[in-house]
C-alpha positions, 0 to 999 in steps of 0.5 A: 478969460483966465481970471474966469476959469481960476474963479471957475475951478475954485467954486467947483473946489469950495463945492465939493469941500463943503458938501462932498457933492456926488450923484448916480447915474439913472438910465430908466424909468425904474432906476429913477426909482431908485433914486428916490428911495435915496440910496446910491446903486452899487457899482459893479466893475470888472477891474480885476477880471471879476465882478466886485463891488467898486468900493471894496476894489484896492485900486484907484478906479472910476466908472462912467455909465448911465446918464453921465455916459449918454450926456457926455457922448451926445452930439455924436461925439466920438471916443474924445468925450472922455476928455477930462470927464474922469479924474486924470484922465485925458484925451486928444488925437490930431487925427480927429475922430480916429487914433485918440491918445489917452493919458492916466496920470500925465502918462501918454504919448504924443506920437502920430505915427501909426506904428505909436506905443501907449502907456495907456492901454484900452481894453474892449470887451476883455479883447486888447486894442493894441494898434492906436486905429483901434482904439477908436472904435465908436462908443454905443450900447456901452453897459459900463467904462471903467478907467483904471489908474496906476500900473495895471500889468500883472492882470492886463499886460506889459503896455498898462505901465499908466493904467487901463481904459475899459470898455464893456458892451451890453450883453444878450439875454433871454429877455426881449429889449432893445433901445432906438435913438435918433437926434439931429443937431447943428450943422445938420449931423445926424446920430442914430444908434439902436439896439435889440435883444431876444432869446433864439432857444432856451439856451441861446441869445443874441444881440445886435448893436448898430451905429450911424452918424454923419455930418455934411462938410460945413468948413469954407474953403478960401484962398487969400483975398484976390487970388483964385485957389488953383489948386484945390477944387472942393470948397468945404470941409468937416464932414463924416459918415460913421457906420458901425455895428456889433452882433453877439451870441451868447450860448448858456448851458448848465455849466459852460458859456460861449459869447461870440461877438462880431463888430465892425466900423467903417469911417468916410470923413475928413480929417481935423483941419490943421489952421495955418497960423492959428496962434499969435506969434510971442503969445499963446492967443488964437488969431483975432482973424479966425473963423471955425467955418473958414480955413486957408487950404490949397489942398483941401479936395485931397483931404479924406481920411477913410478907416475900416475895422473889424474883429471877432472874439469868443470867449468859452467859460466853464463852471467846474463847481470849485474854479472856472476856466475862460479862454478869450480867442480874438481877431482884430484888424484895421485900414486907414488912409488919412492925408491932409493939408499939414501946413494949414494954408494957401500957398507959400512964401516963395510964391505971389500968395500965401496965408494966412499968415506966413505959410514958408512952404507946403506940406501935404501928405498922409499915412495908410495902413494897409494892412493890419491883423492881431490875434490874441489868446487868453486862457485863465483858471479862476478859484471859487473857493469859500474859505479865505484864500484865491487866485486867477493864473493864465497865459496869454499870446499876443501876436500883430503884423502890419504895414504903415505906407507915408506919402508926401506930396508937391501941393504946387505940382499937377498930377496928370494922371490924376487931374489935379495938384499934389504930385506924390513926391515922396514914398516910405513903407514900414513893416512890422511884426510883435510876438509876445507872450506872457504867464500871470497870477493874483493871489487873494487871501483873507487874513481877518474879517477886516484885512484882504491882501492880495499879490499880483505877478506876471511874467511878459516876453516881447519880441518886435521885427522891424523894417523900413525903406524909402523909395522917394525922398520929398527933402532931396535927401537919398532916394534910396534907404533902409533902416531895421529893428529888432528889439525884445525884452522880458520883465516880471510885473507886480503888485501888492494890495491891501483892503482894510475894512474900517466899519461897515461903510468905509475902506481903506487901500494900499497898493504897490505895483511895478509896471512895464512897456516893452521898447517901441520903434519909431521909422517914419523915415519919409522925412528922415534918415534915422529908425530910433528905438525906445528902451523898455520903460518900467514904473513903480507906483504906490498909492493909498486911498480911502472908499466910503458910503456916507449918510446911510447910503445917499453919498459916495466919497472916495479918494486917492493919493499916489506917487509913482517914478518912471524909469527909461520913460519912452517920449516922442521928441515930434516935428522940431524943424522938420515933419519927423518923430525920434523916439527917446528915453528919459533917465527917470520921471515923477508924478504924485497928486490925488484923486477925488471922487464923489456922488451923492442923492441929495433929494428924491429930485436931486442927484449930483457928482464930483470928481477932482483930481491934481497930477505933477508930472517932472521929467528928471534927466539933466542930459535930456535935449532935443530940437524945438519948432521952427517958429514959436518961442522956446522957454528952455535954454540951449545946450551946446550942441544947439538942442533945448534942455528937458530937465525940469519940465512937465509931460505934455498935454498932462494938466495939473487939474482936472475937474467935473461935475453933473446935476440932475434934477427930476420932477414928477410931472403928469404920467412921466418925468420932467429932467434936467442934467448939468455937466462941467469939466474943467482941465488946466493948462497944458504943453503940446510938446516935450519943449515949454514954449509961449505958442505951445502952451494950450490954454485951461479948458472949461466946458458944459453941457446941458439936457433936459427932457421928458421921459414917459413909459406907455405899454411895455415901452419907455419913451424920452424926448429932449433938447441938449447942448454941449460946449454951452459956452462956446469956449474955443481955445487951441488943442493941440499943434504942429510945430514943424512949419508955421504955429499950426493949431487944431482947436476943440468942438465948438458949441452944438445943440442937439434933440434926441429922441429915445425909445426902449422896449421890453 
């Protein structure tokens, strides 16, 4: 299998390098038109708060929309997709179709509390989601994704230090249209998603966005061979129903705008079903006794996990002839309950049955958020002026409260009251309020035909006030205790960027930027006596690319290479013998790689991508150490006080290679079009943890996916049927784990096959 997926990503190498294969995306009848002509579209993006051709951007930017996006997210896959479709970015979550952790550059955080930072921050419809419940929004009536890599903190905010995720909602507009899609797949799921726009008045708009996928349970659950499972009464697991909508209006007047926008989700499923055992023992191997439809859990008629979001945003835009005021006023707000079978088993070791495997003692428990409200505030003044010099300045406010509730359970003990096993033994509460505000700039200036540079800073002020108490220790430790925070920071980000116009088709880039994260907490003392707070951690970043349309305008090659240190990075040292999180810093952290993004018309019929990037990621800090799992074997040596060693290693879940790739091919057949479209990724080992062990150590991932259809337009309306496949291959291989216990896994989306049908309207 390995000597598969090495041949697997030299081939993708060895393309790319011979023909510098690239594509475009196509999401009508008329785009396709396009295409044929054999000219790429040029990609607009909002990068730097304004409209601006990708290739002319000095940043290090990727653009995900079109047919690229609706393959990918076919399935009814959640925000996940993402996953190693964009160079260095990648993407995982222990909580399954909610709380997904993003990492730019080998820059994350691995951490699952809901109280966890991210260097990476996702930004929707310009609003900020800073709580990691939000950042799980479903994907639907997406115009564009950007991802943005390397600091961004003078135009987006102190927690951008890896980069920035963004989204961008199709808009109303005076014309009529719409879209409706329904498909149906394995496991019986369902995925509807439908759009329609219209003029109201002359002047005003409106949009109305909705989403709704399920999926029944299709995981058995089974107890050991001979035993009766007691404790648990369902029998299956796996299963979802997502709804979610937004509604915009849009107001145009002469010289001012007003967008409204409402949306809202509500999530009933079940958590990722944690797999007891699932990683042999000396090896990093799923056990040969696995099966995806069947889990060992004694507490699986307790699994649920339940989220609801909602939020509201104006944004009011003035046209003053020479600058243009915007302000972004938003409100977002999140609740989740998720509890789940931690251990992955049935039972334990101190009792007459247990598996699979060695389960040495029961872990169930679940996180709430109860209560949660961000408010945010942005008012920014733009110049348009002709001559050679502009600028943006602004403010912005950032205010959140919220509670996180952590409950543990006795899986073995009756609940009376409630009727069945799982006695909550264990109870904690955090409270937390962050105030922050921040003053910024970006000055522009033309010094020749050729040459634009451009100067960023911004001034950011965070302060957190932090309370946690346990009432209830599951451990025997004190039932009674009491841990606070209050820490704050301030820190002027910048940056410095140049464009050089080369000829008319080619660009080079520079540019220097300093990022900065304000300090987390982390006091999820269910488990533990001690709230850790992380220093703020500062990057600075240089990076030098190269962006060109080659061959008349049929390629598109762009490239990027970039060396950046860390200082104070902010690591989650998570579970190591106990279900726990501390928070530390690391003295300094390194990266550098390159990043490679092609796309080409290679025929009136054939369009193609291909994107490669290479991250190194080393932690630099000799006196870095901390506790290792309970079960696996550890590859870092020991130091005196019995902790492992950092020094050396690599970030987690931060692979060397990343790598993608689509065909598309498109045939004129009778009154419509006959497709084709080919998807690959590819990413390369990866650690769970901050510690390298054997078991630890997910295996490369590689991944395709295949569409194909028939696209037709008849009156005003445009029509596509098709049949698809994701994870063609049926490749499985161990995502992530919990270390705590026993070698605990979570594996990736088995293969699904699918048809769709699609109608847009005009």
């Amino acid at each position: 299998m390995k000597a598969m997926k090495r041949s697997t990503l030299a081939t993708l190498i060895n393309a790319t390098l011979f023909s510098a294969v690239a594509g475009t995306s196509f999401t009508t009848l008329a785009e396709e038109e396009q295409a044929k002509s054999n000219q790429l579209e040029v990609i607009q993006i909002t990068a730097r708060k304004r409209v601006e051709n990708a290739q002319e951007v000095p940043v290090s930017v990727s653009a995900l929309q079109g047919d690229n996006l609706d393959a990918y997210s076919s399935a009814g896959m959640d925000i996940r997709f993402m996953n190693a479709k964009i160079p260095s970015l990648s993407v995982e979550s222990s909580f399954g179709r909610t709380f997904p952790r993003f990492y730019v550059r080998g820059l994350g955080n691995t951490d699952f509390d809901l109280n966890a930072s991210q260097p990476v921050s996702l930004v929707v419809d310009e609003v900020v989601q800073e709580n990691p419940i939000l950042k799980g929004f479903p994907v639907f009536d997406i115009e564009r994704i950007e991802v943005l890599r390397g600091p961004q903190g003078t135009l987006f905010g102190r927690n951008t230090p890896a980069g920035l995720v963004k989204f961008d909602s199709v808009k109303p507009s005076q014309e009529f249209d719409g879209y409706a899609s329904v498909a149906y797949g394995s496991r019986e799921s369902v995925d509807f998603e439908g759009a329609v726009g219209t003029g109201l008045t002359d002047r005003i708009s409106t949009r109305v966005s909705v989403l709704w996928q399920e999926q029944p349970d299709y995981i058995d659950v089974r107890s050991p061979e001979g035993v009766t499972n007691e404790f648990a009464k369902d029998e299956s697991l796996g299963g979802y129903s997502e709804k979610a909508a937004r509604i915009q209006f849009l107001y145009e007047g002469d010289d001012f705008t007003g967008l409204l926008n409402y949306h809202v989700r509500d999530l009933d499923g079940r958590p990722i079903p944690f797999r007891a055992n699932l990683i042999e023992k000396g090896s990093n191997n799923i056990n040969p006794a696995y099966d995806n439809d069947v889990v060992f859990h004694d507490a699986s008629s307790r699994a649920t996990q339940q989220v609801e979001t909602q939020g509201v945003s104006l944004k009011l835009e003035w046209d003053l002839a020479e600058h243009t005021v915007t302000s972004i006023t938003a409100w977002e707000s999140a609740e989740i309950y998720s509890r789940a079978d931690v251990d992955g088993g049935y039972g334990a070791a101190f009792l007459p049955a247990q598996g699979p495997g060695v389960i040495f003692f029961p872990s169930e428990t679940a996180d709430a958020l109860p209560n949660h409200d961000q408010y945010t505030q942005e008012l920014r003044l733009s110049s348009n002026y002709s001559g050679d010099f502009n600028y943006q300045v602004g403010v912005f406010l950032f205010d959140e409260e919220m509670t996180i509730e952590s409950f543990s359970f006795d899986t073995l003990a009756y609940d009376t009251a409630a009727g069945n096993y799982g006695l909550q033994n264990g109870y904690a509460v955090q409270n937390q309020e962050t105030s922050a505000w921040a003053i910024f700039g970006s000055f522009d200036y033309s010094v020749s035909d050729k040459l634009d540079v451009t100067l960023g800073l911004r001034y950011s002020d965070d302060e957190k006030e932090f309370r946690a108490e346990r009432t209830k220790s599951p451990v025997g430790a004190a039932d009674s205790i009491v841990g606070t925070a209050n820490p704050s920071d301030s820190h002027v980000s910048w940056d410095l960027s140049a464009t050089y116009k080369l000829t008319d088709d080619v660009n080079l880039f520079a540019r220097l930027a300093n990022g900065f994260r304000a300090p987390s907490v982390q006091g999820r003392i269910l488990f533990g006596d001690e709230v850790t707070v992380a220093e703020s951690e500062t990057t600075n970043s240089i990076e030098f690319g190269i962006k060109s349309d080659v061959l008349d305008g049929q390629g598109r090659v762009n490239g990027t290479v970039f060396y950046y240190q860390m200082d104070d990075q902010q690591l989650t040292a998570v579970g190591g013998g106990a279900n726990f999180n501390r928070l530390v810093n690391a003295d300094k952290t390194t990266g550098y790689g390159f990043e490679l993004d092609t796309e080409w018309v290679l025929t009136d019929e054939l369009n193609a991508t291909f994107n490669l990037s290479y991250n190194k990621t080393e932690i630099d800090d000799p006196s870095l150490a901390i506790q290792g799992c309970a079960q696996c074997t550890i590859t870092n040596t020991k130091n005196d006080a019995g902790l492992y060693n950092l020094d050396g290693n690599s970030l987690p879940h931060a692979p060397e290679w990343i790598a993608n790739a689509t065909l598309r091919y498109t045939k004129e057949l009778e009154n419509g079009d006959f497709f084709v479209y080919a998807d690959t990724s590819y990413r390369s080992k990866i650690n769970f943890f901050l510690y390298e062990s054997v078991e630890f150590e997910g295996e490369a991932l590689f991944e395709t996916g295949v569409r194909a259809g028939y696209a037709w337009a008849s009156g005003d309306n445009e029509y596509e049927v098709s049949a698809f496949v994701r994870n063609l291959f049926d490749e499985q291989v161990v995502i992530g784990g919990v270390d705590f216990n026993n070698n605990t896994g979570m594996l990736n989306e088995e293969r699904f096959i699918g048809a769709e049908f699609k109608v847009r309207f005009f």
